[in-house]
C-alpha positions as CSV (number, residue, x, y, z in Angstrom):
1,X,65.2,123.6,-141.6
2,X,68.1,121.6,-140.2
3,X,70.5,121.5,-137.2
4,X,74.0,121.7,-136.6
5,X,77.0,122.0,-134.4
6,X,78.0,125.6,-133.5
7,X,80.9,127.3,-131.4
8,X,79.7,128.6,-128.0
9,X,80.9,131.9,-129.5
10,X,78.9,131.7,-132.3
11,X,75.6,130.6,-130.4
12,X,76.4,133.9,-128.2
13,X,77.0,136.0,-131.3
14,X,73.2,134.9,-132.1
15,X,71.8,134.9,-128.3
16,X,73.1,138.8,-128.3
17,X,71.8,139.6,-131.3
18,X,67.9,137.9,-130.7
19,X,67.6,136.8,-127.4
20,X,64.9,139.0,-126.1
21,X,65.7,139.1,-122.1
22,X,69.0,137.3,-121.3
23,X,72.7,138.3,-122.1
24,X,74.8,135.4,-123.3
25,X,76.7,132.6,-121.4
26,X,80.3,132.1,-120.3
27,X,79.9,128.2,-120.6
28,X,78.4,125.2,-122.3
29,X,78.2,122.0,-122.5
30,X,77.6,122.3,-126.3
31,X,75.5,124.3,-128.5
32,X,73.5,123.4,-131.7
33,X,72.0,126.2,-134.7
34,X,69.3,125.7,-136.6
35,X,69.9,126.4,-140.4
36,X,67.4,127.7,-143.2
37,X,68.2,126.5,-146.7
38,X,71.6,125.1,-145.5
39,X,73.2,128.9,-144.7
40,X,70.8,131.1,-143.2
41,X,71.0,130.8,-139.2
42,X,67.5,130.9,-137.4
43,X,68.4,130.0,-133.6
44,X,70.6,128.1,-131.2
45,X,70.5,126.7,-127.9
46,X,72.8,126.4,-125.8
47,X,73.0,124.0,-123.0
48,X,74.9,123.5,-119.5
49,X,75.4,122.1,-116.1
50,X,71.7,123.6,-114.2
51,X,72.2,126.6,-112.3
52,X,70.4,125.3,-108.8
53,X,72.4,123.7,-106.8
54,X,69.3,121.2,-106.3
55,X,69.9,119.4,-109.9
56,X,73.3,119.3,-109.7
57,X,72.8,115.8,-109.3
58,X,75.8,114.9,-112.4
59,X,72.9,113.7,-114.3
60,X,71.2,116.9,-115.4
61,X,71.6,119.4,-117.8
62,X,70.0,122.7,-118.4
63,X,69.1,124.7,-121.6
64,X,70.5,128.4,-120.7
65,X,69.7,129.9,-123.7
66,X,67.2,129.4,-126.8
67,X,67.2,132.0,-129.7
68,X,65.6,132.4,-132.3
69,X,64.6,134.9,-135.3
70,X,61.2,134.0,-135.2
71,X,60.9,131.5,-137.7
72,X,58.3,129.0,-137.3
73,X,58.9,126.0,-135.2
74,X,62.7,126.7,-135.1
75,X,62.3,126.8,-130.9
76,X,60.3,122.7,-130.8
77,X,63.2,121.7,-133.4
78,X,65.7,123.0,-131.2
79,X,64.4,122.2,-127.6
80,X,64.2,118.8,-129.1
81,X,67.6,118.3,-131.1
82,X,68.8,119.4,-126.9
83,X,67.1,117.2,-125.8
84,X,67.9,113.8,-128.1
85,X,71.8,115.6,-127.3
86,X,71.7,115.2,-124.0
87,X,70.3,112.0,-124.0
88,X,73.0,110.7,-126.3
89,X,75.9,112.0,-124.2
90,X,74.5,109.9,-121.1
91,X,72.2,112.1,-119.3
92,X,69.0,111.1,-117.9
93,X,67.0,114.8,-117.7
94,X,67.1,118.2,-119.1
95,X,65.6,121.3,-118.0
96,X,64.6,124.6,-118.9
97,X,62.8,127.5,-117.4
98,X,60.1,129.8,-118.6
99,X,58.8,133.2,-117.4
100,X,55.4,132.7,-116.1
101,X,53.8,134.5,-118.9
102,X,55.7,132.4,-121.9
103,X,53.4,129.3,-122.9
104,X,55.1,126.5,-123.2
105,X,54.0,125.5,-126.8
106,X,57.7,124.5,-128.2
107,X,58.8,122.9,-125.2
108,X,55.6,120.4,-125.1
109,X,55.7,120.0,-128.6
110,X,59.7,118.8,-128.3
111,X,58.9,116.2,-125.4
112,X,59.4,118.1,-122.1
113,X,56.9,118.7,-118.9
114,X,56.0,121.2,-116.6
115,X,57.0,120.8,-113.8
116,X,56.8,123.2,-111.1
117,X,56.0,127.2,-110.8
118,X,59.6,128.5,-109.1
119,X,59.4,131.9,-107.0
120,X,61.5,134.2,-108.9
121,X,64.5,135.8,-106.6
122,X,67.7,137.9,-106.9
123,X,71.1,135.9,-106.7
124,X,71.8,138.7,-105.1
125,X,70.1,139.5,-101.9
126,X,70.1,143.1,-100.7
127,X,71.2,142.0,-97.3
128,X,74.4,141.0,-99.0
129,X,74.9,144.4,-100.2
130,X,74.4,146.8,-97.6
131,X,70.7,146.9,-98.8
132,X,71.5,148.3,-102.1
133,X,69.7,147.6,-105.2
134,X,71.3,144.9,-107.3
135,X,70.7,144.8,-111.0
136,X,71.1,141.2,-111.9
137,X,70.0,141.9,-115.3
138,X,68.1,139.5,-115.9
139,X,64.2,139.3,-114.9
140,X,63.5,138.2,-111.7
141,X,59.9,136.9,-111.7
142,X,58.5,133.4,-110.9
143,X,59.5,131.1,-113.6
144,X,58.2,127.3,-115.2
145,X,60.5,124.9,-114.9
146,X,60.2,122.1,-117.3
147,X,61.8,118.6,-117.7
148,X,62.2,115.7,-120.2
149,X,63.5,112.2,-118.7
150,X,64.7,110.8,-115.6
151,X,64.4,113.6,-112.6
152,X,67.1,111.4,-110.8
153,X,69.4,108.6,-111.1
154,X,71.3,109.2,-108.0
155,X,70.9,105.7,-106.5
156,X,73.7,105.1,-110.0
157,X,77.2,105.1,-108.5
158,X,79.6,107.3,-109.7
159,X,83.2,106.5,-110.7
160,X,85.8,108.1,-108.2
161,X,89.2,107.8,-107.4
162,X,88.6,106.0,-104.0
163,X,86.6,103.1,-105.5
164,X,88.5,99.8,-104.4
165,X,88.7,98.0,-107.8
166,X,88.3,98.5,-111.5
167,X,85.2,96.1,-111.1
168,X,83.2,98.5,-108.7
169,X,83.8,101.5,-111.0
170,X,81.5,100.6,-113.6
171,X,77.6,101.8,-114.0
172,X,76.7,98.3,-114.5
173,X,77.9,94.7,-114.3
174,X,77.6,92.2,-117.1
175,X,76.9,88.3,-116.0
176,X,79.3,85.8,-117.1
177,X,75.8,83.9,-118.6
178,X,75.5,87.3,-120.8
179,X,78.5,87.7,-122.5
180,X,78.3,83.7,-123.3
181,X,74.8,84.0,-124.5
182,X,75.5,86.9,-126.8
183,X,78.5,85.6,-128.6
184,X,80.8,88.3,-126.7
185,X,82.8,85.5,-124.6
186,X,86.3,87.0,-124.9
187,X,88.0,84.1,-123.2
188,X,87.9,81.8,-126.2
């Protein structure tokens, strides 16, 4: 089995096809398919900014959807290859959820944690609807939320267009006795 890139289209091709509770997603921050004998497609993930408002801390991502066919440890290889992704592109945690009754076995195996147990709710409260039913269709029961890395880096500043110089924008700030040390001195 091995990984590669895949269209957000394609991935939702796949999620619609296998995914056993959950309709596919209108966005991504990128999606990867795992590949049988260099053709044969055996899942995807597909990962995204996190849904609660909470982690929207610009540090976090969330996988949204994992599919598979069944095949045997195509979910670990996945939740992994997501999670060494996110990593790469600069951010410090990734999370998942779970239904309660789902247990955990790929994610542990591909580095993340359990977290917490999150009461399952509507995004749609009957109050907000005349006290209609709302079909959100997708299950509503409590769910495990699991991480891998950081849970924040917040205290990090961000670059932003009111930041007073080109120095202050940076993540991090490089001593003079650095760059000489290291043979990076671009003044000579």
């Amino acid at each position: 089995m091995s990984l590669a890139p895949c269209s957000l289209d394609e991935a939702n091709a796949f999620v619609a096809l296998h995914h056993r509770h959950h309709r596919p997603t209108p966005v991504a921050k990128f999606s990867i398919m795992a590949v049988c004998d260099g053709i044969v497609v055996v899942g995807v993930v597909i990962v995204g900014l996190p849904k609660a408002r909470m982690a929207m801390d610009g540090w976090t991502l969330e996988v949204t959807r994992l599919a598979t066919d069944g095949t045997r440890n195509a979910c670990s290889l996945l939740y992994g290859a997501a999670r060494r992704a996110a990593f790469a592109l600069g951010y410090s945690r990734i999370l998942t959820y779970t239904l309660a009754e789902e247990g955990g076995a790929s994610l542990r195996a591909a580095g993340f944690n359990e977290e917490a147990t999150v009461q399952g709710e509507s995004w749609m409260r009957r109050s907000e609807h005349g006290g209609r039913f709302v079909d959100n269709r997708n299950p509503i029961g409590d769910k495990t939320r699991w991480s891998a890395g950081v849970k924040s880096m917040a205290q990090l500043p961000r670059i932003g267009t009111d930041a007073p110089s080109r120095q202050q924008t940076f993540l991090f700030e490089i001593s003079p006795e650095v760059v000489s040390e290291n043979g990076c001195d671009r003044a000579s």
